[in-house]
C-alpha positions, 0 to 999 in steps of 0.5 A, a space after each residue: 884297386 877298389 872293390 868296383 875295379 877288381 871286379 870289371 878286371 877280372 870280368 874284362 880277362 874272362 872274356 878276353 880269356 873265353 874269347 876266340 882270339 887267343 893273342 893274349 891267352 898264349 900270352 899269359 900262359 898259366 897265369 891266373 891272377 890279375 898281377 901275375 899275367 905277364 905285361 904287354 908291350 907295343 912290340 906284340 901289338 907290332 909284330 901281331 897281324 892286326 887280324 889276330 889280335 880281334 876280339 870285336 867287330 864293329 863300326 868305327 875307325 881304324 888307323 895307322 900307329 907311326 909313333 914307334 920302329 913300325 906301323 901298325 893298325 889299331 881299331 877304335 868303335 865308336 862307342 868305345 871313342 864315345 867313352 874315353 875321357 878328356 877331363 871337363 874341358 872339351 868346350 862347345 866349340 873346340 878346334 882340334 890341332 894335333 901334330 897326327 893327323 889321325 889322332 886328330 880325326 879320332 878326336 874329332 870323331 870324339 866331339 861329333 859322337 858327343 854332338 859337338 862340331 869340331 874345328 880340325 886345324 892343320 898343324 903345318 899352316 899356323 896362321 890359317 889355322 889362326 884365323 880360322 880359330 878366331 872366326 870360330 870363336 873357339 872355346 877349347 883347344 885339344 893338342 899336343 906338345 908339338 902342334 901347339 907352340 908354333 899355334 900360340 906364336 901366331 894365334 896371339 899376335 892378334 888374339 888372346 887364349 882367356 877363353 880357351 880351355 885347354 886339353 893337352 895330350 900326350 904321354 909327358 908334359 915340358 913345364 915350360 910349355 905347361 907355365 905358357 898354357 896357363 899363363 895364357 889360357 883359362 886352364 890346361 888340362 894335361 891327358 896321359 895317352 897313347 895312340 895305341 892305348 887312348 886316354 888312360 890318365 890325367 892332371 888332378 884338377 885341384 893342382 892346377 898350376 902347381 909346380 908339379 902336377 899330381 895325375 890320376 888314373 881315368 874312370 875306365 883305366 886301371 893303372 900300377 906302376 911296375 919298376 917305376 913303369 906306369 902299366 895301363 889296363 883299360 877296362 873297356 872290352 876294345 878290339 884290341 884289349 889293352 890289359 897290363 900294357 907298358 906304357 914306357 911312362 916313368 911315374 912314381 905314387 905319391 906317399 899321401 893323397 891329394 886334394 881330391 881324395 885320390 891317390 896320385 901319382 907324379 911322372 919323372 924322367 
């Protein structure tokens, strides 16, 4: 963790210390030090009405979590969607397909707060979907590992990907599924996230169509790896913060570091 990190850390837990809502100071109990405050995990979040794990109001979208044993609600304001970060191939017309259909409407409330029109495609309707692609003259792409396969079967019956920088979301990445994007695309951007937790890593893009790909942690994220756990900390103040969340991701730190001058980190299963 830099110099720069460590300070909004423990900026981030002071507030969230002070704050009215005590969802995570009756967690943390005594603790005091950044990694001495027990983990997080999605059970809490489940199993804590929505209403007390506020810290903030404000204008945005709430949405319903279904990826796990139960629903449960999480916010996002605007500007804390504003500033997540999918790497530096978002495009200027981009369509959306995610197999979530409110996963697909966060993100492309990411583009309209970033004045870019996206295209939201319905993952169940592939060649509709191609086609309105093609009109749109897409230039990126934003999916996931379930909502892309079936797209690039139909979509390159008639058209090609050449064009189409790719976005990849998701909390693990099928090398065979990553050699097909970037065998038919202009580049694969694969981005660690969760629904609960938003973006909190991505592939190093100086390892672009490496055998293995190197991942760092996103400019507003924190990230330790805890037992062979990647542990997310975000470091923006959300509704609901997210500090020293397990993630359930397998990752183990790479002993040297990378083209770019980072510390990287590989995912294992």
């Amino acid at each position: 963790m830099t110099d720069v990190q460590r300070e909004k850390v423990e900026q981030l837990v002071a507030k969230v210390r002070t704050s009215a809502c005590g969802f995570y100071r009756a967690h943390w109990g005594k603790a005091e030090r950044f990694e001495d405050l027990p983990l997080m995990d999605v059970e809490r979040f489940i199993a804590t009405p929505f209403g007390e794990r506020t810290y903030k109001v404000e204008k945005g979208l709430v949405k319903i979590v279904r990826a796990y044993r139960a629903p449960f609600l999480v916010h996002w304001s605007l500007e804390d969607l504003k500033a997540e970060q999918f790497g530096d191939s978002t495009g200027k017309r981009p369509l959306v397909l995610l197999s979530d259909s409110h996963e697909a409407l966060e993100k492309s409330l990411w583009f309209y707060e970033h004045d870019i029109l996206p295209l939201i495609g319905e993952p169940n309707n592939p060649p509709v979907v191609s086609y309105a692609a093609n009109k749109y003259d897409i230039d990126a792409l934003v999916t996931d590992d379930k909502a892309v396969p079936p797209f690039l079967s139909e979509h390159e019956k008639q058209n090609n990907m050449k064009a189409v920088a790719v976005v990849l979301i998701g909390s693990s990445f099928e090398p065979a599924l990553l050699r097909r994007l970037e065998s038919s695309s202009k580049n694969v951007t694969p981005v660690l996230s969760l629904p609960e937790t938003g973006t909190f890593g991505m592939a190093c893009p100086k390892n672009r169509g490496a055998k293995e790909r190197h991942f760092h942690p996103s400019d507003n994220s924190v990230l330790e790896i805890k037992d062979g756990e990647l542990i997310v900390t975000k470091l923006v103040y959300l509704r609901t913060p997210v500090i020293r969340y397990r993630t359930g991701i397998r990752a183990e730190q790479f002993a040297s570091g990378s083209d770019c001058g980072e510390s990287p980190f590989r995912l294992v299963s």
